[in-house]
C-alpha positions as CSV (number, residue, x, y, z in Angstrom):
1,X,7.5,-3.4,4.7
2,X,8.3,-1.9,0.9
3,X,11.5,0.1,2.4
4,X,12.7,0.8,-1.3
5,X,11.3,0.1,-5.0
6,X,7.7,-1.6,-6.5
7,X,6.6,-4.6,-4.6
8,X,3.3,-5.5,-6.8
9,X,0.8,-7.4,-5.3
10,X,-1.7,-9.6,-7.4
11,X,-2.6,-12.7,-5.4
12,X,-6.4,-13.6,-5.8
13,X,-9.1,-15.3,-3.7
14,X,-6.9,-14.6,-0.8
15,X,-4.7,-11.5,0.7
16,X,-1.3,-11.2,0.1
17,X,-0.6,-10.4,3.6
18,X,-2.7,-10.4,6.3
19,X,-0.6,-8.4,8.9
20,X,0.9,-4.8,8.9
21,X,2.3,-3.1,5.8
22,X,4.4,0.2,5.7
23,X,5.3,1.5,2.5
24,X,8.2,4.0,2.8
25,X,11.4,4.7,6.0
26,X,10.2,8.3,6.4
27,X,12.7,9.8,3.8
28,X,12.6,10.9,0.3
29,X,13.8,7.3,-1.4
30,X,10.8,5.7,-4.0
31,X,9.1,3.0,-2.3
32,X,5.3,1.9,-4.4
33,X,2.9,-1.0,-3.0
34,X,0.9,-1.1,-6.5
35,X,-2.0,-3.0,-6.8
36,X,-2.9,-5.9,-9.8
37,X,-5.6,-6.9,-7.9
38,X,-8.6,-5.9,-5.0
39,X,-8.1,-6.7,-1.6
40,X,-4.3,-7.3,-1.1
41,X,-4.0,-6.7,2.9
42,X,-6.2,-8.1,5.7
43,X,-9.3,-6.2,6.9
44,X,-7.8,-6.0,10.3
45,X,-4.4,-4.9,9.3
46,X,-3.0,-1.2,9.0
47,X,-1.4,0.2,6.0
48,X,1.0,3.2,6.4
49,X,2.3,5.3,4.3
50,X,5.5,7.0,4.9
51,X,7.9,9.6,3.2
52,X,7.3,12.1,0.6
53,X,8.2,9.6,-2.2
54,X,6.0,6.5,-0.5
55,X,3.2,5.8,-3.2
56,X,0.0,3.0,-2.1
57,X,-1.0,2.9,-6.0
58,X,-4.9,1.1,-6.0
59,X,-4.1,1.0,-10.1
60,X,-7.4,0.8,-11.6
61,X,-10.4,0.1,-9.8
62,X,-8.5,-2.1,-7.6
63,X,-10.3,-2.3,-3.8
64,X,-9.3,-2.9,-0.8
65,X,-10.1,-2.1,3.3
66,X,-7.8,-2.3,6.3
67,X,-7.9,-1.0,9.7
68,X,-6.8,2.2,9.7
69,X,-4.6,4.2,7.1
70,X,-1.9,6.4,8.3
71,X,0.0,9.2,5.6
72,X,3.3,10.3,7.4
73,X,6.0,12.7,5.9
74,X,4.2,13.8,2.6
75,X,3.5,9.9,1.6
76,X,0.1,9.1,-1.2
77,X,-2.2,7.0,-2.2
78,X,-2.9,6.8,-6.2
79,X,-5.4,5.2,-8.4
80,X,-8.6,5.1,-9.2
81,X,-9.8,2.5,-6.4
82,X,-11.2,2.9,-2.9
């Protein structure tokens, strides 16, 4: 969980993590997952996104596929990836 701040993630050949990610605590402080590189979470895992300054940045052209993907309290997703 990315509760405040940038956590970058840039590991390759394997995910990061493969278990649940929340970016954000449902309020207004910054919290960014940014991407360096494709496929950061596990396929099975769910990524949400939560509070109106929460950002998932996918950078550029930076891929990736989970579960499901949940946007709570005015959270994003930025980039140019999918």
């Amino acid at each position: 969980m990315r509760k405040a701040g940038t956590l970058q993630l840039n590991k390759t050949g394997v995910n990061a993590t493969t278990g649940n990610v929340t970016v954000g605590d449902g309020t207004a402080t910054a919290a960014t997952l940014a991407y360096a590189a494709p496929d950061q979470i596990g396929d099975t895992a769910n990524l949400t996104v939560n509070g109106s300054a929460a950002v998932a940045d996918l950078g550029a052209n930076q891929n990736e596929t989970v579960k499901t993907v949940t946007i709570d309290g005015g959270g994003s997703i930025t980039g140019t990836g999918t």
